[in-house]
N, C-alpha and C positions, 0 to 999 in steps of 0.2 A: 313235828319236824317237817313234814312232810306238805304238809297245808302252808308253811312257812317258805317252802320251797314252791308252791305255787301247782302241788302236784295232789291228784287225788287219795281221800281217805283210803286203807285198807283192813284196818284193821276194825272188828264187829263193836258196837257200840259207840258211843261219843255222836258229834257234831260233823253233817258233813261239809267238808268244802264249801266254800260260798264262791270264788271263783279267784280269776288274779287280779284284778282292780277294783276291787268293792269301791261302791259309790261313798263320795268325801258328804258328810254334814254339810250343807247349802249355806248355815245360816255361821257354823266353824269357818270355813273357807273364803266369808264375805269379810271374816276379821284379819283376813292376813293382807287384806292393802292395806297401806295407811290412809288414814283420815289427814292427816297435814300435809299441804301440797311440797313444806317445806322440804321433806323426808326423801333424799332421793335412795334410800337403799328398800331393797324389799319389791315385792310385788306391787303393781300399778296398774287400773285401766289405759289403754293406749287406742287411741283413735286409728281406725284403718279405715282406710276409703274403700271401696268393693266397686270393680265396674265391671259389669256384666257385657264382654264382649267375644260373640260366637266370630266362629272364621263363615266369611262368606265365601262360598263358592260360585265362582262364573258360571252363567248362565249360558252356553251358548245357543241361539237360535239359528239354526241354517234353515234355508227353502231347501226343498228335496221336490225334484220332479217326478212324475208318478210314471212307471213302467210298468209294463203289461207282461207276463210269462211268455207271450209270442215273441219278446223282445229279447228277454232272457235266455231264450232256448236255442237262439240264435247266436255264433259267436261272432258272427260277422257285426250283427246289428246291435250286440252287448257291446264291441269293442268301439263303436261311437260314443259311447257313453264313457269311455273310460276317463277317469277321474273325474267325474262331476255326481253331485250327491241326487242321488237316487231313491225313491221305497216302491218297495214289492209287495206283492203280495203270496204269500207260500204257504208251504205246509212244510214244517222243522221235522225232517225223517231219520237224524242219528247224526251222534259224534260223528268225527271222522281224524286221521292220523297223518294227514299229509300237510306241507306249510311250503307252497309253491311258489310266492311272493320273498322277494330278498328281504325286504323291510319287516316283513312279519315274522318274530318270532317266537315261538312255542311255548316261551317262558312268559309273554305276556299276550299270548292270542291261544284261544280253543278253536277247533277247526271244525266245522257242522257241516253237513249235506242237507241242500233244502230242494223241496222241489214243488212245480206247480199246485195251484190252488185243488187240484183235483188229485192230488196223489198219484198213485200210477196210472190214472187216465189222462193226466195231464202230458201233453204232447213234449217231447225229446229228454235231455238224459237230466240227472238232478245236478245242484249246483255246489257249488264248494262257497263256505262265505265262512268269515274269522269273526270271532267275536272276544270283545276283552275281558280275560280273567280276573274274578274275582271281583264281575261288578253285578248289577242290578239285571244288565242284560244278560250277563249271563246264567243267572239265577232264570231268569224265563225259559232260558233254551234248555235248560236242565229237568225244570218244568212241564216243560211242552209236551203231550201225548203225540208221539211220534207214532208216524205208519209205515207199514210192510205192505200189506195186500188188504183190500179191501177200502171203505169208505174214511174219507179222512174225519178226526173227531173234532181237530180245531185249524182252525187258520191263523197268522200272525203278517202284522204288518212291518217287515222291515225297512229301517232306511238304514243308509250309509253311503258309501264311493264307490262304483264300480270300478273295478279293474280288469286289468286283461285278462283272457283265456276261461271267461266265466268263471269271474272271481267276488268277490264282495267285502271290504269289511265295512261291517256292523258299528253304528255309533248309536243306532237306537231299537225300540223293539217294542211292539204293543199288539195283544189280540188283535183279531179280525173279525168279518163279524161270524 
């Protein structure tokens, strides 16, 4: 009753279980079309077309101009920059919990502190920059051997927009060297 139900044996001895869909005879199963085309009741080959089409995603290419941490460390001379696409070059030093852009919100941006290629040798304060959740870059920055004190272990090339007040968000991300 039990194997009928699709459920396992319990009781000692006998046959156990085979499973819930044991496999049909190949050659039983090729008997239940019919052979005459005339025959429209019953099981039938039926033609399906198959088209193999992936979704493409846009590729966007943007130019990013390259800036220097002496640029960055400056707010006077970040805020020339503001809104045009940018890469840095930094050292990724820790999450951070503040979202100080109206546009940016928490629900789709993580918020990072980065700072010069030198770590704490690197001249003024570290920087705030957003990155999108739940994507490849942000998989990096999660990644990243962040530093406190002492010699930095990696560098990462950021690009993205700069914004006011030394800001950044992030549309892209790759080692350094």
């Amino acid at each position: 009753m039990r194997e009928a139900l699709g459920q396992p044996m319990i009781a000692t001895g006998g046959t156990p279980g085979t499973g819930y869909a044991p496999a049909y005879d190949r050659k039983l199963a090729m008997e239940l079309f019919p052979k005459n085309d005339k025959i429209k009741a019953g099981a039938r080959p039926r033609k399906l077309e198959v088209k193999f089409e992936g979704v493409i995603k846009p590729v966007e290419n943007h130019e990013y101009a390259e800036a220097t941490w002496e640029v960055a460390q400056s707010a006077a001379e970040w805020g020339k920059l503001e809104g045009k696409r940018v890469s840095l070059k930094v050292a990724i030093k820790e999450g951070d919990n503040q979202w100080n852009l109206d546009d940016i919100k928490k629900e789709k941006y993580s918020a990072w502190m980065v700072g010069g290629p030198e770590g704490n040798n690197s001249p003024g304060l570290p920087m705030r920059v957003y990155v999108p959740s739940g994507t490849r870059v942000e998989r990096m920055f999660k990644q990243a051997k962040g530093y406190s004190t002492g010699a930095v272990a990696e560098t990462h090339v950021i690009k993205g927009i700069a914004r006011s007040g030394r800001q950044m968000v992030v549309e892209a991300v790759e080692k350094g060297d």
